[in-house]
mmCIF file of the N, C-alpha and C atoms, coordinates in Angstrom:
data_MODEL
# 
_entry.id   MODEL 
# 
loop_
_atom_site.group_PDB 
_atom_site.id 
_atom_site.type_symbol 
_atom_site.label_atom_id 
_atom_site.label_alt_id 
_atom_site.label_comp_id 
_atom_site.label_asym_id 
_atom_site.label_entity_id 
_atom_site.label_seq_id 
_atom_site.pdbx_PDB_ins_code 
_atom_site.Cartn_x 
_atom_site.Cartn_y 
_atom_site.Cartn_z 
_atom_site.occupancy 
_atom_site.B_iso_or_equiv 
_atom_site.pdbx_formal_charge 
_atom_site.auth_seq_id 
_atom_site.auth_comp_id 
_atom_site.auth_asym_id 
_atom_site.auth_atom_id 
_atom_site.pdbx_PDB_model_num 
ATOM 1   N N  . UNK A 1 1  ? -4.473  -3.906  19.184  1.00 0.00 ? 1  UNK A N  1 
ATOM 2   C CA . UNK A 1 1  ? -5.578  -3.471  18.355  1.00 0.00 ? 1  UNK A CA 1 
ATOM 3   C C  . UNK A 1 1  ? -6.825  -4.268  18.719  1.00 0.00 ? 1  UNK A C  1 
ATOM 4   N N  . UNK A 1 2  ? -7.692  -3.271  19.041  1.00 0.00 ? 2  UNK A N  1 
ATOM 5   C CA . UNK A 1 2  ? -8.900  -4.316  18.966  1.00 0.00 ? 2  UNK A CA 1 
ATOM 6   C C  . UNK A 1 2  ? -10.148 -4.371  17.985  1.00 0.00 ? 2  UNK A C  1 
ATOM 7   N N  . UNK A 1 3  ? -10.883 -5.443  18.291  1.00 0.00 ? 3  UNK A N  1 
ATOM 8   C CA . UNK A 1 3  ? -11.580 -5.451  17.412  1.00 0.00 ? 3  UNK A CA 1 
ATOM 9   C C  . UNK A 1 3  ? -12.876 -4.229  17.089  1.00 0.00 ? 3  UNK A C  1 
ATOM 10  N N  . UNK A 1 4  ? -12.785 -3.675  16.092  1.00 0.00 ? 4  UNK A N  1 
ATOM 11  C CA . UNK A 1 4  ? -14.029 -2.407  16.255  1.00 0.00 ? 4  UNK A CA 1 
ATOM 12  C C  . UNK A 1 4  ? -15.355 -2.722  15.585  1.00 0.00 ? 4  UNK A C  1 
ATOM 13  N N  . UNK A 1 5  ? -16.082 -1.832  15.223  1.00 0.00 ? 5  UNK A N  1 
ATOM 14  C CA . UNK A 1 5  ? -17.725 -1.547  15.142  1.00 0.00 ? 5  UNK A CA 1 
ATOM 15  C C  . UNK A 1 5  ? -17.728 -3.039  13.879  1.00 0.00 ? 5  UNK A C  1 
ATOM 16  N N  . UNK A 1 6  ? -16.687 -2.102  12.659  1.00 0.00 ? 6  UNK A N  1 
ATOM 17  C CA . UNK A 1 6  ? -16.932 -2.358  11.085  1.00 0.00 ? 6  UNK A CA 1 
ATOM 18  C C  . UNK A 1 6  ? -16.365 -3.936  11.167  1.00 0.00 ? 6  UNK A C  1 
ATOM 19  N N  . UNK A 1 7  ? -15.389 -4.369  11.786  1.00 0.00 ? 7  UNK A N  1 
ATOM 20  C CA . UNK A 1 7  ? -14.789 -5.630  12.182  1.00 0.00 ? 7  UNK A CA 1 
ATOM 21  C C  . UNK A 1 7  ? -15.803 -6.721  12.504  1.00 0.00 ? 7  UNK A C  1 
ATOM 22  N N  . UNK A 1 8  ? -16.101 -5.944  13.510  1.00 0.00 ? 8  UNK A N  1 
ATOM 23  C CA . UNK A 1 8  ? -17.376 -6.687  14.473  1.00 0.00 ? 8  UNK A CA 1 
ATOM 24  C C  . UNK A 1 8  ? -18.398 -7.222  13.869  1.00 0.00 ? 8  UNK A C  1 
ATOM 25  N N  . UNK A 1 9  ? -19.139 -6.085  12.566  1.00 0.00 ? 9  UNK A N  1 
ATOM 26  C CA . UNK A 1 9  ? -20.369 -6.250  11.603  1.00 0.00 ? 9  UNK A CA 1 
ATOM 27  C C  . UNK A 1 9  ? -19.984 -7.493  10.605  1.00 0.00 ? 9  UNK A C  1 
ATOM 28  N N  . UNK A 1 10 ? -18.802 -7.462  10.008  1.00 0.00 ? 10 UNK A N  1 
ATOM 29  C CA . UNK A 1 10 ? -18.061 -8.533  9.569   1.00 0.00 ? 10 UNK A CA 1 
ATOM 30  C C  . UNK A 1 10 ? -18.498 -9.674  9.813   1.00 0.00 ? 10 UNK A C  1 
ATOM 31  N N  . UNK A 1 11 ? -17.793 -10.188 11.313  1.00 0.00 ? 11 UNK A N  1 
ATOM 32  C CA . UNK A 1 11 ? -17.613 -10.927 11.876  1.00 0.00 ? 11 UNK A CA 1 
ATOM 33  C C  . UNK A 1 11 ? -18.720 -12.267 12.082  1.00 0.00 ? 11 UNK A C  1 
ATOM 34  N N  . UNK A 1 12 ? -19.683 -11.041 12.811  1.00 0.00 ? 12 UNK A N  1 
ATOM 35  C CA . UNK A 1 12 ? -21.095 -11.241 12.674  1.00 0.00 ? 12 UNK A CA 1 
ATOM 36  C C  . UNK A 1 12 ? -21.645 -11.798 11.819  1.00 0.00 ? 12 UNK A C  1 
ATOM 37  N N  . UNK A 1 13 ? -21.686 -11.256 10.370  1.00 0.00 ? 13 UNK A N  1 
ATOM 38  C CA . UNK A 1 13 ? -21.924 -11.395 8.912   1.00 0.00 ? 13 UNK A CA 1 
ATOM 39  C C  . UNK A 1 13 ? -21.791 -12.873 8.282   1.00 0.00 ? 13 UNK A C  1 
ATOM 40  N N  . UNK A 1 14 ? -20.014 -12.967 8.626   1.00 0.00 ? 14 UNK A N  1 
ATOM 41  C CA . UNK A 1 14 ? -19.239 -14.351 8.261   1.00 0.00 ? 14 UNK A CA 1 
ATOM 42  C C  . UNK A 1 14 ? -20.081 -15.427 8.877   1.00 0.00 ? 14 UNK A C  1 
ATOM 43  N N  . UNK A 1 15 ? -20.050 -15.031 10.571  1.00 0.00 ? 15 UNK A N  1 
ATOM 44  C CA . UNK A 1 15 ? -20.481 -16.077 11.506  1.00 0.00 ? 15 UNK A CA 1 
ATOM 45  C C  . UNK A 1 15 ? -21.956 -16.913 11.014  1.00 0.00 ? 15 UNK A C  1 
ATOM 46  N N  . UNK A 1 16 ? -22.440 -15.772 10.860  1.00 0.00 ? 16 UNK A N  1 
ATOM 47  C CA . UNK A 1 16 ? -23.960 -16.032 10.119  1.00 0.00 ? 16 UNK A CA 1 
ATOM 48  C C  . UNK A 1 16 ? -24.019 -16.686 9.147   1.00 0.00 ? 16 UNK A C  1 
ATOM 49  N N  . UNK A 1 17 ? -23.258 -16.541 8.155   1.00 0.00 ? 17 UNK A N  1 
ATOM 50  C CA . UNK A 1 17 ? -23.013 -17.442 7.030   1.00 0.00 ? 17 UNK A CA 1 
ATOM 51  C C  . UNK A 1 17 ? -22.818 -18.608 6.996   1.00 0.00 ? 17 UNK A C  1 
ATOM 52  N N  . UNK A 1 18 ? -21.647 -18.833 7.428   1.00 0.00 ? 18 UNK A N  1 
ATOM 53  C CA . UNK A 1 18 ? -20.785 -19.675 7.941   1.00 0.00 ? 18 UNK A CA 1 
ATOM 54  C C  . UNK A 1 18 ? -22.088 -20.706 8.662   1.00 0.00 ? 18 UNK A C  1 
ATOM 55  N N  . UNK A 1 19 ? -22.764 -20.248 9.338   1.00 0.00 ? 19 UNK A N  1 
ATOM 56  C CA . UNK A 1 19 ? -23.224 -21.181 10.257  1.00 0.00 ? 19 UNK A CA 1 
ATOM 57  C C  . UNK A 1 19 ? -24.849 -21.820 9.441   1.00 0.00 ? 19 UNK A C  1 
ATOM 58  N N  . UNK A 1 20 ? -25.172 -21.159 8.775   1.00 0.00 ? 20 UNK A N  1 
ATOM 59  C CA . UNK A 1 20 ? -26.145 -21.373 7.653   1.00 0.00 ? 20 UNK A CA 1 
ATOM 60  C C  . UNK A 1 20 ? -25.926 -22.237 6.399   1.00 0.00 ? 20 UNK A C  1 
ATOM 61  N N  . UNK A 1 21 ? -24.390 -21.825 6.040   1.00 0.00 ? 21 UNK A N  1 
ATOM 62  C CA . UNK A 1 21 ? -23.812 -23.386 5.203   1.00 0.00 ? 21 UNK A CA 1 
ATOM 63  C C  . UNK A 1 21 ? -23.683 -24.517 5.579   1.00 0.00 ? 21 UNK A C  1 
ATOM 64  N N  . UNK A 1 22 ? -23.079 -24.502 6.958   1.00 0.00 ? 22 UNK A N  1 
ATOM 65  C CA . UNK A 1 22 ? -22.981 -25.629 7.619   1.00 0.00 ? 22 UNK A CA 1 
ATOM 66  C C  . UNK A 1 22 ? -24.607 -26.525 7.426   1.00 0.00 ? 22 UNK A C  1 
ATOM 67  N N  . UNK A 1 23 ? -25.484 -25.463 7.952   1.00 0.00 ? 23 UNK A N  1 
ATOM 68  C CA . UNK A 1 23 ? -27.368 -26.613 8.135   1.00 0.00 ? 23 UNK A CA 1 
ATOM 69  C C  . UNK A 1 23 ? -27.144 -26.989 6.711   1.00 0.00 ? 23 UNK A C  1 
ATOM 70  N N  . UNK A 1 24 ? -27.202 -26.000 5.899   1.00 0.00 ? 24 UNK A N  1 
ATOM 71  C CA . UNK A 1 24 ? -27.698 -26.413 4.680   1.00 0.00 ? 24 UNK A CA 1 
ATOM 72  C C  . UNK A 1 24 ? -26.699 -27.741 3.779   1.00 0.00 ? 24 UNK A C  1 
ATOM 73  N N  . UNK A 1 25 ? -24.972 -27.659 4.135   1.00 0.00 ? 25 UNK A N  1 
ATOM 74  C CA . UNK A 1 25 ? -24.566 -28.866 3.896   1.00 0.00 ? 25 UNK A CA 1 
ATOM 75  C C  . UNK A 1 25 ? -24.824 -30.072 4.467   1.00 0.00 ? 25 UNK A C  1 
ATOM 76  N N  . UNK A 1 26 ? -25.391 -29.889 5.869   1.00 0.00 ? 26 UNK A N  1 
ATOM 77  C CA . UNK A 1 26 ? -25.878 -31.138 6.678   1.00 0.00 ? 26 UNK A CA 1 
ATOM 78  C C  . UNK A 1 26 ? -26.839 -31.582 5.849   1.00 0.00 ? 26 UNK A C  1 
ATOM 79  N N  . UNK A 1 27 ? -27.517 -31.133 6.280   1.00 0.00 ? 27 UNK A N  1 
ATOM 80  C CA . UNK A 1 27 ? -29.328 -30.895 5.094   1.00 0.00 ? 27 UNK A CA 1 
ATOM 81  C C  . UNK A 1 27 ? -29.158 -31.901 3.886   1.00 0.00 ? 27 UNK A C  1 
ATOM 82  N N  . UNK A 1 28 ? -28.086 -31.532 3.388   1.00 0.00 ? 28 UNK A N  1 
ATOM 83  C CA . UNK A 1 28 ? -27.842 -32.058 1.863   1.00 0.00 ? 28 UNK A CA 1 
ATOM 84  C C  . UNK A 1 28 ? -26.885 -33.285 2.086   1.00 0.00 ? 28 UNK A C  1 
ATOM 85  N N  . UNK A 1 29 ? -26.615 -33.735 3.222   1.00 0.00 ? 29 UNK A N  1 
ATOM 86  C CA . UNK A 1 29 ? -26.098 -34.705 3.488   1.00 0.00 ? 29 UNK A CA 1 
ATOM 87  C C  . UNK A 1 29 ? -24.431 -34.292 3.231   1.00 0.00 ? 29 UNK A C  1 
ATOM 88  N N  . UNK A 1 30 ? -24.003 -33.278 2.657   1.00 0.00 ? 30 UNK A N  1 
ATOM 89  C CA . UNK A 1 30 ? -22.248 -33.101 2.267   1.00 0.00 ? 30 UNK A CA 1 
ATOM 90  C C  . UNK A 1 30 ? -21.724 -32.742 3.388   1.00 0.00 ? 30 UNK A C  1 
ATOM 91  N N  . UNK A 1 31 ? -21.436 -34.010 4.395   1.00 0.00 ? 31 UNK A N  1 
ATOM 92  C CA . UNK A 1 31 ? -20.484 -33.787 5.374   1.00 0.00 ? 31 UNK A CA 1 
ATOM 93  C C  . UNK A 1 31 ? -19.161 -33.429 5.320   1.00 0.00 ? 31 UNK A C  1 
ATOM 94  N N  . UNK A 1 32 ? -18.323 -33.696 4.018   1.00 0.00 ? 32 UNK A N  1 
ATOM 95  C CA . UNK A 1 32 ? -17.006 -33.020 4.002   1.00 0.00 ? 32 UNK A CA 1 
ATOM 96  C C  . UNK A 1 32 ? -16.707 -31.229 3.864   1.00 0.00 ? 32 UNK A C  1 
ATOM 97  N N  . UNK A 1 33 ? -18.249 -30.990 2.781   1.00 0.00 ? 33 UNK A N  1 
ATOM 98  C CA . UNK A 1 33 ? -18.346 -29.368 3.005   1.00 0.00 ? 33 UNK A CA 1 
ATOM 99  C C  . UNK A 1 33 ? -18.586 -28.974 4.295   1.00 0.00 ? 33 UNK A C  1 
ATOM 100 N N  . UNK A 1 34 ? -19.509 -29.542 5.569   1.00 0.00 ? 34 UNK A N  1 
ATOM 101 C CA . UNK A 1 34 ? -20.028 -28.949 6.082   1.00 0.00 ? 34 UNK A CA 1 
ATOM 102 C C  . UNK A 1 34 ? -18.865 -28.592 7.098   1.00 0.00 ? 34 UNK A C  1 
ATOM 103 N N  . UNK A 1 35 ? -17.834 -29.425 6.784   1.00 0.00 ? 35 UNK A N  1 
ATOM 104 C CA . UNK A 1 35 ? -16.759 -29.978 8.185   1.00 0.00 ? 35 UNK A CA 1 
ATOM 105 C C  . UNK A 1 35 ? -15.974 -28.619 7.743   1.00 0.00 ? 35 UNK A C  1 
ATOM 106 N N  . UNK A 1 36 ? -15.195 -28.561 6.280   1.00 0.00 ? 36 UNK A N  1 
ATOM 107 C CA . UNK A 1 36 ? -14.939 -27.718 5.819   1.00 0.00 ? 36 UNK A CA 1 
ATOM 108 C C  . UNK A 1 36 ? -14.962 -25.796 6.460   1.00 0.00 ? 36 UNK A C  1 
ATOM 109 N N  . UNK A 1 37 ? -16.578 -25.917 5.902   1.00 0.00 ? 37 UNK A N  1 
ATOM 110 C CA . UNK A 1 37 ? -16.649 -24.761 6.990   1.00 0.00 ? 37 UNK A CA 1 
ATOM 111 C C  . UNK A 1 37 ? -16.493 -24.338 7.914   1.00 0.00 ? 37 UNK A C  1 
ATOM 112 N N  . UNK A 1 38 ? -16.691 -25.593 8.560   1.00 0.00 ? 38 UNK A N  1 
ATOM 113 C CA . UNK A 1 38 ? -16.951 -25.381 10.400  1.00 0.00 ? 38 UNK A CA 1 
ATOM 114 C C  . UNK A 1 38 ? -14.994 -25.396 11.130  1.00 0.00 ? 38 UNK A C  1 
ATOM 115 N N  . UNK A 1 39 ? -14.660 -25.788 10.364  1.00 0.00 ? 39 UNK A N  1 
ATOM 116 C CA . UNK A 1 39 ? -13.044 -25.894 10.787  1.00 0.00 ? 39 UNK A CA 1 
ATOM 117 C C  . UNK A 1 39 ? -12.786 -24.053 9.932   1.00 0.00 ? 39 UNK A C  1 
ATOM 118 N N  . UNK A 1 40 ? -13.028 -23.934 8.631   1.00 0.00 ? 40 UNK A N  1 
ATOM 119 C CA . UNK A 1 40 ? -12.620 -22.600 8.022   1.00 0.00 ? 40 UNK A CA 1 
ATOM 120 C C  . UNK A 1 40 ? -12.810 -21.423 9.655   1.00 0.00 ? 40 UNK A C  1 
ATOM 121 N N  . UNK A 1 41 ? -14.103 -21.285 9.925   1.00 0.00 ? 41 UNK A N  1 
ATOM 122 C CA . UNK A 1 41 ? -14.683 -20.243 10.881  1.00 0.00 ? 41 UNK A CA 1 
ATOM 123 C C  . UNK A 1 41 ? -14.913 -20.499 12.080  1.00 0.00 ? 41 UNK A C  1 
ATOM 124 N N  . UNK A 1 42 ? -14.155 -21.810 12.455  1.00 0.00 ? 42 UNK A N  1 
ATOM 125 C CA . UNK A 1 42 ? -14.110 -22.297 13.764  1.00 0.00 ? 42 UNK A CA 1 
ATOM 126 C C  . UNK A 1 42 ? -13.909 -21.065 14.829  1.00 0.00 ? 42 UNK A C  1 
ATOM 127 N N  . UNK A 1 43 ? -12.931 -20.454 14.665  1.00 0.00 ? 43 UNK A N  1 
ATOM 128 C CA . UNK A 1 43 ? -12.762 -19.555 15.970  1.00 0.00 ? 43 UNK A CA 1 
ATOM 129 C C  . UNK A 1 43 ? -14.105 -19.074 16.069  1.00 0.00 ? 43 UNK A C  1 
ATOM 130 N N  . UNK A 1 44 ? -14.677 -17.957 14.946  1.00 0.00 ? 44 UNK A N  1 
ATOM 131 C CA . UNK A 1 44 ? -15.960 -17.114 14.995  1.00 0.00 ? 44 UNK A CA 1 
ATOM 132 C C  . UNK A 1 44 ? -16.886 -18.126 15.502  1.00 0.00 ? 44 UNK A C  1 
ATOM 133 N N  . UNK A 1 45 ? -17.214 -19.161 15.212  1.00 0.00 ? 45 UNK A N  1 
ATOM 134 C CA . UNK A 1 45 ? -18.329 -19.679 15.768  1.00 0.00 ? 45 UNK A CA 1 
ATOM 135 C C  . UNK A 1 45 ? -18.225 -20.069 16.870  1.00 0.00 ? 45 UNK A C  1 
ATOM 136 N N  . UNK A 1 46 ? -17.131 -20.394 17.477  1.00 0.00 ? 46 UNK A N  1 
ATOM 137 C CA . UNK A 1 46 ? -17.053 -20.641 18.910  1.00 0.00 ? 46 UNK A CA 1 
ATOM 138 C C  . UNK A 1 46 ? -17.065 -19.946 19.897  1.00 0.00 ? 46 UNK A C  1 
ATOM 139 N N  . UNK A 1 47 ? -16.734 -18.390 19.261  1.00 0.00 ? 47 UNK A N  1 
ATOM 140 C CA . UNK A 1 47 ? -17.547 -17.314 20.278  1.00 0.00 ? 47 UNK A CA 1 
ATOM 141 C C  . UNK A 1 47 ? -18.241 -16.146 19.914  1.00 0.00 ? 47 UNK A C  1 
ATOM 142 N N  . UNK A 1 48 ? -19.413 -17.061 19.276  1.00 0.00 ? 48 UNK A N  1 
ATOM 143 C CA . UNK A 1 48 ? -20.378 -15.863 18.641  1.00 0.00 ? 48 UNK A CA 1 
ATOM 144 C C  . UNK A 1 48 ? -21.145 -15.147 20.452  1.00 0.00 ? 48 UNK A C  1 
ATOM 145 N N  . UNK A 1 49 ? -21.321 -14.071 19.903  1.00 0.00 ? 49 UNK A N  1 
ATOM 146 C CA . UNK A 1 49 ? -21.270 -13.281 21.235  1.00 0.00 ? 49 UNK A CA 1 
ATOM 147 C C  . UNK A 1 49 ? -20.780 -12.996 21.888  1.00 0.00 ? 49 UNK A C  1 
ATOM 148 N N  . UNK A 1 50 ? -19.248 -13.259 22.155  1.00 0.00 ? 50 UNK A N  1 
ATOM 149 C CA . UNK A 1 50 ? -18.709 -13.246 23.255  1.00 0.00 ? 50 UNK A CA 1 
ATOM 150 C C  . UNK A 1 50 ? -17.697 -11.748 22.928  1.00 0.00 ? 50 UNK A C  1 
ATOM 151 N N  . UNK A 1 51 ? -17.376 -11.408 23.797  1.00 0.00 ? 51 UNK A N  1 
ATOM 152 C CA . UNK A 1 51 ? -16.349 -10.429 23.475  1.00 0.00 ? 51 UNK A CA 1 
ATOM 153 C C  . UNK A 1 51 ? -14.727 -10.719 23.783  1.00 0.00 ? 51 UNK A C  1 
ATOM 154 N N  . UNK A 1 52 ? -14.260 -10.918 22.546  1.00 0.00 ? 52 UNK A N  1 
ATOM 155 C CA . UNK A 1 52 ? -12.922 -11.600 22.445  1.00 0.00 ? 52 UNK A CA 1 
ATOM 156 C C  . UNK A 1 52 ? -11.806 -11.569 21.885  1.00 0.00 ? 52 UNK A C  1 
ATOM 157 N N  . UNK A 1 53 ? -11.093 -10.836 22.173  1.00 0.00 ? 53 UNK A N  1 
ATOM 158 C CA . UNK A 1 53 ? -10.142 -10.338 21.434  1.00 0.00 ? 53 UNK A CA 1 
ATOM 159 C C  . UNK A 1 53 ? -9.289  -11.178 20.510  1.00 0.00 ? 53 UNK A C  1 
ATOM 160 N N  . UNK A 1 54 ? -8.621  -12.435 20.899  1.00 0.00 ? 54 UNK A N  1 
ATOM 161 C CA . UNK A 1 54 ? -8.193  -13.432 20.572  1.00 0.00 ? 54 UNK A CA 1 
ATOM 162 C C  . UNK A 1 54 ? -8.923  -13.211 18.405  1.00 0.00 ? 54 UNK A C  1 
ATOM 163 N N  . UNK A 1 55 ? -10.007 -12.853 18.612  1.00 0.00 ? 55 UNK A N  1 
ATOM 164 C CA . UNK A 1 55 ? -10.539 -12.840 17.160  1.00 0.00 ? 55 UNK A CA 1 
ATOM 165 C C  . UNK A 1 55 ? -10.002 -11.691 16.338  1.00 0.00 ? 55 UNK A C  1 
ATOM 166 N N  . UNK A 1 56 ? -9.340  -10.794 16.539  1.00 0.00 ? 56 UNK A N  1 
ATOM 167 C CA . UNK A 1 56 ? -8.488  -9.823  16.203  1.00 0.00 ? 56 UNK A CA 1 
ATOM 168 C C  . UNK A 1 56 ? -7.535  -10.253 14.929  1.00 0.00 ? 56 UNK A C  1 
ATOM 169 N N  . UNK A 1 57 ? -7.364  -11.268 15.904  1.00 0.00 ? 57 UNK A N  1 
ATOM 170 C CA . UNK A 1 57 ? -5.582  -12.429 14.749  1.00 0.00 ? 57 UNK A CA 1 
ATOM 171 C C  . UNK A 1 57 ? -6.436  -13.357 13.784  1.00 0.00 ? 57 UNK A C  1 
ATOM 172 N N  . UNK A 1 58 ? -7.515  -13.513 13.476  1.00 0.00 ? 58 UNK A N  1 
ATOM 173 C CA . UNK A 1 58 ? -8.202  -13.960 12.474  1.00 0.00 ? 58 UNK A CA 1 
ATOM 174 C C  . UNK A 1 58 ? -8.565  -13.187 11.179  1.00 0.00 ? 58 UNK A C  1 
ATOM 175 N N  . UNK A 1 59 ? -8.252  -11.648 11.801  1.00 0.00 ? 59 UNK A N  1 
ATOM 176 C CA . UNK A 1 59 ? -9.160  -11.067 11.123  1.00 0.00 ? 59 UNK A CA 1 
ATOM 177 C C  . UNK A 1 59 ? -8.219  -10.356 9.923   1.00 0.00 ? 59 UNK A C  1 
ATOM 178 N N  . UNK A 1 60 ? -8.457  -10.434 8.731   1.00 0.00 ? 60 UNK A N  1 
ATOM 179 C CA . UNK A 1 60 ? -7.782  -9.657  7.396   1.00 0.00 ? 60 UNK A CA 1 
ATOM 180 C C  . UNK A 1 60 ? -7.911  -8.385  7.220   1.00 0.00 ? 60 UNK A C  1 
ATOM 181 N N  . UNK A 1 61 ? -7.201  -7.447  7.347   1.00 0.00 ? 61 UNK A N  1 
ATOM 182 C CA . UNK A 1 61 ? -7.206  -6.525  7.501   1.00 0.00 ? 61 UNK A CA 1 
ATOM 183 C C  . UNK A 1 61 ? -6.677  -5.914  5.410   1.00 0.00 ? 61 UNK A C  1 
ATOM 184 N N  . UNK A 1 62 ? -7.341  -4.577  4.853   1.00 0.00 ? 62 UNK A N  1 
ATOM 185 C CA . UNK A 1 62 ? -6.594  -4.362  3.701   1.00 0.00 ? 62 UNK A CA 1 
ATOM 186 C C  . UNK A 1 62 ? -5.567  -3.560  4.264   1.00 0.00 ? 62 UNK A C  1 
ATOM 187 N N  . UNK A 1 63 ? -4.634  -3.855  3.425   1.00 0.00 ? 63 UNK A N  1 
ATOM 188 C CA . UNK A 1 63 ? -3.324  -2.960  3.909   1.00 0.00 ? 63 UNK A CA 1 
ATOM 189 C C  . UNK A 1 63 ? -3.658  -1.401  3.976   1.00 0.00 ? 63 UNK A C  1 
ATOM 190 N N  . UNK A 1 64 ? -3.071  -1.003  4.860   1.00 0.00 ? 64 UNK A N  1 
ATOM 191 C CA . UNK A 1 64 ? -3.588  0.911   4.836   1.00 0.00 ? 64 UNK A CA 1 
ATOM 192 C C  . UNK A 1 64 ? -2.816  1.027   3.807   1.00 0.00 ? 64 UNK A C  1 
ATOM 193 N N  . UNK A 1 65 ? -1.280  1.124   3.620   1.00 0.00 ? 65 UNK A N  1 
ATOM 194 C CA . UNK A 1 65 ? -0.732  1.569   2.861   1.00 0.00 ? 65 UNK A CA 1 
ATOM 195 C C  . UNK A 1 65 ? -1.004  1.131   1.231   1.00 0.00 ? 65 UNK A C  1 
ATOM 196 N N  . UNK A 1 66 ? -1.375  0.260   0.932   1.00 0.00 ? 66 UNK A N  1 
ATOM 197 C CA . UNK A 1 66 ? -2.008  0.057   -0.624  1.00 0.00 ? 66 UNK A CA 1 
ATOM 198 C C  . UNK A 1 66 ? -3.530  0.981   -0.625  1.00 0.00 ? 66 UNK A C  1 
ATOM 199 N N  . UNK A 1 67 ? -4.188  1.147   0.462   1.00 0.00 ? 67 UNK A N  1 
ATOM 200 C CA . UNK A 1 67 ? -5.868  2.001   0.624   1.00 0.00 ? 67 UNK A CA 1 
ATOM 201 C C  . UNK A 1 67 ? -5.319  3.309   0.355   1.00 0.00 ? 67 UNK A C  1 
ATOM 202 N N  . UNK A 1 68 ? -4.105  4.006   0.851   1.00 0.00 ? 68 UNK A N  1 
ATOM 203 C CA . UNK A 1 68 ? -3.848  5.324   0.671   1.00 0.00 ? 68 UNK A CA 1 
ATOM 204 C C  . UNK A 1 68 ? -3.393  5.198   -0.512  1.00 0.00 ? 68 UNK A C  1 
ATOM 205 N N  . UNK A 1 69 ? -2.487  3.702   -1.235  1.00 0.00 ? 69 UNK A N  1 
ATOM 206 C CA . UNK A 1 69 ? -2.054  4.565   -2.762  1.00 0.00 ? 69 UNK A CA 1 
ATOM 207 C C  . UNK A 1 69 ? -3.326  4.270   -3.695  1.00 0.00 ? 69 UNK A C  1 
ATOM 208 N N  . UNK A 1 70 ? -4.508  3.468   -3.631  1.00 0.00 ? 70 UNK A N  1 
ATOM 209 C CA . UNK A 1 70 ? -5.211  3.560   -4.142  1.00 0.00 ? 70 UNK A CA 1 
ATOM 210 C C  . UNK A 1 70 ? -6.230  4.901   -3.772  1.00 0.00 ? 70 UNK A C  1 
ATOM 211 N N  . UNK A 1 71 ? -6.496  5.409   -3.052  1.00 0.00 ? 71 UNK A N  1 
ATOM 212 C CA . UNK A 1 71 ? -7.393  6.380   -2.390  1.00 0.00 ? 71 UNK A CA 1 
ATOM 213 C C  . UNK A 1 71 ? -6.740  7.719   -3.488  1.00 0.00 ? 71 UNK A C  1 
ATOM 214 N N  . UNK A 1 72 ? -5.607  7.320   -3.398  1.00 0.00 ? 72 UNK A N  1 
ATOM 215 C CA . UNK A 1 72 ? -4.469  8.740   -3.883  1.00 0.00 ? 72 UNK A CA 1 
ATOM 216 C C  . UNK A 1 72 ? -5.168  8.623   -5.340  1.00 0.00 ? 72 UNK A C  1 
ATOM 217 N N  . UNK A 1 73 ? -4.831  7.758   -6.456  1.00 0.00 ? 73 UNK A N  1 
ATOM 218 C CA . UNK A 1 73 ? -4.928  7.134   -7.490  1.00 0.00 ? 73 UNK A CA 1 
ATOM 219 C C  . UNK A 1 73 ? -6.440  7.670   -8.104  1.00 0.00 ? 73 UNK A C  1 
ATOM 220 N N  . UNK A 1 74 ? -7.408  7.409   -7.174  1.00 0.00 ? 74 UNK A N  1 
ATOM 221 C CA . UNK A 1 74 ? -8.742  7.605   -7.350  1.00 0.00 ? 74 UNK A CA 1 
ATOM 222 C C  . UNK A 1 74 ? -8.875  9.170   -7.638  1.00 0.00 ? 74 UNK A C  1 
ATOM 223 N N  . UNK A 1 75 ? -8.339  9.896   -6.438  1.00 0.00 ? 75 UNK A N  1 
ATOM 224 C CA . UNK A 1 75 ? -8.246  11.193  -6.449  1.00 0.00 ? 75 UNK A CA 1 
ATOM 225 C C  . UNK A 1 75 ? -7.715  11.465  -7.805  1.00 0.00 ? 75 UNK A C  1 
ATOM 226 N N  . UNK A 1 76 ? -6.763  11.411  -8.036  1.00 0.00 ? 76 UNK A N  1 
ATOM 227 C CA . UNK A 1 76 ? -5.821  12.036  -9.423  1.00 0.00 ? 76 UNK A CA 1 
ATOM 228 C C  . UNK A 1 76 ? -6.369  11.696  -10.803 1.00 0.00 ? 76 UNK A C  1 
# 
């Protein structure tokens, strides 16, 4: 499986985050948060840009089969 569009936007998203908490815990001097993060999203930040599959096995997927019995559920 690889990684696709909606994954990707994610990814992106997190990375961005992720990497914006980090300044802002530096900033504030909270080096145990900042470490925190940077170990949480380590893979993503280590290859922002890159195209990498390896980031696939990071990634949380919702179960299809609970999306179809909820999807069902919604319907009814």
């Amino acid at each position: 499986m690889a990684v696709n569009t909606k994954q990707k936007k994610r990814i992106d998203i997190a990375t961005c985050w992720a990497t914006n908490r980090i300044s802002v815990m530096d900033t504030l001097e909270k080096y145990e948060d900042s470490y925190a993060i940077a170990e949480e999203f380590r893979e993503w930040i280590l290859h922002i840009g890159e195209k990498n599959e390896n980031l696939k096995d990071s990634f949380l997927n919702f179960p299809k089969e609970l999306k179809e019995l909820l999807d069902q559920k919604v319907k009814d």
